[in-house]
N, C-alpha and C positions, 0 to 999 in steps of 0.2 A: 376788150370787145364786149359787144352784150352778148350774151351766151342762155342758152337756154337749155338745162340741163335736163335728161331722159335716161333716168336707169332705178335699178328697183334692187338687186339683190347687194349682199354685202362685198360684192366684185366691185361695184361701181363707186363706192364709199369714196376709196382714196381720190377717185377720178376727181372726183365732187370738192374734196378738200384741198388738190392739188390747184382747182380752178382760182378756185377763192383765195388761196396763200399766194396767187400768180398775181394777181389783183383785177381778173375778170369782174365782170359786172354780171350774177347772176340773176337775170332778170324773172327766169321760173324753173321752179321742178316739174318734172314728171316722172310721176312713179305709178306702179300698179297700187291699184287700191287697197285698203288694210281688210285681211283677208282673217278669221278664223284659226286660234291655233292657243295650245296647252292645254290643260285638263277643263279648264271653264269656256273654252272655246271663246274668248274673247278678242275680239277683233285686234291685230295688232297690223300694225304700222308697220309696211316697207324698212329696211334697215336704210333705206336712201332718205324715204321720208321722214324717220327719225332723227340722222343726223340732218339733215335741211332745217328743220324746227330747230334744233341746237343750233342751227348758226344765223337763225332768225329769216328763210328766206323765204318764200312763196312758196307755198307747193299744190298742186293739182294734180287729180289722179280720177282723169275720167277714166270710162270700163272701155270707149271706141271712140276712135278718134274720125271716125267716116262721118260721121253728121254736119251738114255746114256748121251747125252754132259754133262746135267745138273746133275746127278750122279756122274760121273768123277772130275764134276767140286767140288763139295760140298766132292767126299771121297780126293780129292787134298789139303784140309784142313787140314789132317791130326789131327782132333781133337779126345780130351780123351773123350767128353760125348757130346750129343746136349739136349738142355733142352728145352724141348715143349712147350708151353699153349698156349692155343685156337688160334692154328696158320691158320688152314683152308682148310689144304692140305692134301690129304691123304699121308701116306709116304710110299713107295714103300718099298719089302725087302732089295733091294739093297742101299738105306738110313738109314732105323734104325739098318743095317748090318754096315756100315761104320766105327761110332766114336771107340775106341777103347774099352769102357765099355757102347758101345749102348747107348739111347737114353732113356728121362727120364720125363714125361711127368707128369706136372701137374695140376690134376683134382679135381674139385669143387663139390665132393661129398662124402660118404662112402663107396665106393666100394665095393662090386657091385650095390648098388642101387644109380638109374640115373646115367649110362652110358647114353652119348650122348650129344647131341646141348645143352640142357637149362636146366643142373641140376638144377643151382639156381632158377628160374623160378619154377619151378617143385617139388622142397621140399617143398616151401611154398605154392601153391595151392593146394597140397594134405595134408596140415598140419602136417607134419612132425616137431616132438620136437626139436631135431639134425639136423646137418649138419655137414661138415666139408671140409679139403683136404686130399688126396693122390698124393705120391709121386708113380709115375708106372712104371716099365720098360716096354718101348713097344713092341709089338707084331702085327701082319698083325691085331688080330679081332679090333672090334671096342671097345677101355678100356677095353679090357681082360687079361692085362697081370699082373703078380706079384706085391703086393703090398710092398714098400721099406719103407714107414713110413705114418702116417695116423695121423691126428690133429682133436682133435673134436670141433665142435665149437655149442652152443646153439641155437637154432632161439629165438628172444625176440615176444612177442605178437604182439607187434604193429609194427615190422620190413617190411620193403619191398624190394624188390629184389635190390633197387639202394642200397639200405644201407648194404644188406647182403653182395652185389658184392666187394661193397670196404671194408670191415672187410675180407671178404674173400681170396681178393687180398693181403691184408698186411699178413697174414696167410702164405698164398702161398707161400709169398718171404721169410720169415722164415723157412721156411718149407724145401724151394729144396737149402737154404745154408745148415742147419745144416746134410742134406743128404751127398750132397757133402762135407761135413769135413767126416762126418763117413760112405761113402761109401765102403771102405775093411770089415768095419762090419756088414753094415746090410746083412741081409737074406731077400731075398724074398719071399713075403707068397702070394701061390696061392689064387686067389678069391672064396666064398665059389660060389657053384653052384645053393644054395636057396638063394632067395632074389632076385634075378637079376631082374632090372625095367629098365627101357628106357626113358630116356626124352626127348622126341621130340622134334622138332625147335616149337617153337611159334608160331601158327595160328593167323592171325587177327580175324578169325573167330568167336575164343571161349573168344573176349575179351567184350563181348555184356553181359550186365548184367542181370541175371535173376533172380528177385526179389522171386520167389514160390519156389528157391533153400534153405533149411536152412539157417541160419544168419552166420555161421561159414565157410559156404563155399563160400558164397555171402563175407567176410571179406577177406580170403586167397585169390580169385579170383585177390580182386582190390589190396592188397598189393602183391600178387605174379607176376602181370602183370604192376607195376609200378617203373621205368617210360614207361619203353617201353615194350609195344606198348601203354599198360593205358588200362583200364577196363571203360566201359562207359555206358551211359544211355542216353534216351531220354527227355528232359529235354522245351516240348509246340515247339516240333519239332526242339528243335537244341541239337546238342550231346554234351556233358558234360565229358569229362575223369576225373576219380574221381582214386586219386594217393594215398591216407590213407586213412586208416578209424580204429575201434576196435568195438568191440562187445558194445550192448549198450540193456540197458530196457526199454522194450516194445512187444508190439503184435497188431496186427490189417493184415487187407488183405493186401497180398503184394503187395507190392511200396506203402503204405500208409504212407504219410507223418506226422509223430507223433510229431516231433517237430525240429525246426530249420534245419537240414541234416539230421536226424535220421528218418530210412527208417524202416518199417516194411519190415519182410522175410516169406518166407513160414513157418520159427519156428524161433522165436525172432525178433531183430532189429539188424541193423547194424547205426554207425554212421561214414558219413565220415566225418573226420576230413582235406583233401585237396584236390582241385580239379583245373581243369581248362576250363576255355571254347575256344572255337574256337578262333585263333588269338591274344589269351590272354596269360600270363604268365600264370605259376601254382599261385594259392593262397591259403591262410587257408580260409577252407570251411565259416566262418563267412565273412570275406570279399567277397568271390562271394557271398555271400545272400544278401550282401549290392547292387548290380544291377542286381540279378535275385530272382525271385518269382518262385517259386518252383512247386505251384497249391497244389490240395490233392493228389495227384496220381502222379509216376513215371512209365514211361515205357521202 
């Protein structure tokens, strides 16, 4: 098929690679534009537009896609399908109007629950057993439209959002080939209208750790916010991002330090198992205890 690919972060990489190893015909990228970043603030390239260039294909990255010119210019593609993931842009009707079997977006959840920015994120802080992808034909709402096939995948206890992201992602690119081989046959199945949940972008705000919370939700906090942004603690005044952890036994007042990393919760313990401090790599939680002392108390 001609296909015209839309995605920007390193989620959508394998997508990308999966299309072309299938033997699509990728007739353009789109990706968000090469944005500012490391110490020289030098412009860098979408990790989608990077690999795109390594495989020698088109790529464009306007800032809005509402303008005729740029309409005109994307339906002069004349492609059968454009294939989404977390591209960044909203699409106008007159874009996911274009490809000849519309546009086909996929999403890092069970639809309808977690629509939006941080499904991943957002299953595992609310501890959620499942997860999964959806393959969606899009529509103007936001991940409203018909579901075309649907993969379940487990959350493991001790997973964290990096690790779910990339299981997810190789998911994904299995996912919107075997669509596109059996596109004439699927049907589209409305989303039901209970269940619908929102996942919203990620605040830094709520990644502060608060010890009086139960131990289960004090556990999904720091693996559902890791790596990025990292769930953290105050640590004789310097902040500590703590990246794993699991459920662990014990009891005592919260942030009671019970033994080695193992924190007491408002109801049980949590132990983290990796962390990092300021300026440092991440490590296993027993190597930072090798040059920090922890006190009795966390805050």
């Amino acid at each position: 098929m001609r296909i015209v690919f839309m995605g920007t972060p390193d989620f959508s990489v394998p997508v990308l690679d999966a299309l072309v190893t299938a033997g699509h015909e990728v007739v353009a990228v789109y990706s968000q534009p090469p944005r500012p970043a490391g110490r020289g603030k030098k412009e860098r390239p979408s990790p989608v537009q990077a690999r795109a260039e390594e495989l020698g294909l088109t790529v464009r990255h306007p800032v809005s896609l509402k303008e005729t010119e740029a309409q005109a210019a994307f339906a002069a593609l004349n492609a059968d399908v454009a294939v989404v993931v977390a591209y960044g842009l909203i699409l106008p009707q007159a874009i996911l109007d274009a490809p000849a079997v519309g546009c086909l977006n996929i999403h890092a959840s069970l639809l309808p629950r977690w629509r939006g920015a941080a499904p991943i994120h957002r299953a595992i802080m609310a501890g959620d057993a499942e997860t999964g992808v959806c393959i969606m034909q899009m529509e103007a709402g936001l991940d409203t439209g018909p579901v075309l096939l649907r993969e379940v995948a487990a959350i493991g206890a001790e997973e964290t959002t990096g690790a779910l992201h990339d299981r997810l992602a190789a998911i994904g690119a299995g996912a919107i080939v075997k669509a596109l081989a059996s596109l004439p046959d699927l049907q589209p199945v409305p989303q039901a209208e209970d269940g619908v949940t929102y996942a919203a972008k990620i605040d830094k705000a709520e990644a502060r750790v608060d010890w009086t919370q139960p131990a289960e939700d004090v556990d999904q906090l720091i693996r559902g916010l890791s790596p990025f942004p990292g769930a953290w603690c105050d640590v004789n005044g310097e902040r500590i991002k703590l990246l794993a952890s699991r459920l662990a036994e014990g009891d005592g007042a919260p942030g009671t330090v019970l033994n080695g990393f193992t924190i007491a919760c408002g109801t049980g313990a949590v132990e983290v198992t990796m962390a990092q401090r300021a300026g440092k790599k991440a490590m296993s939680a027993r190597d930072v205890l090798q040059g920090l002392t922890l006190g009795d108390t966390l805050s």
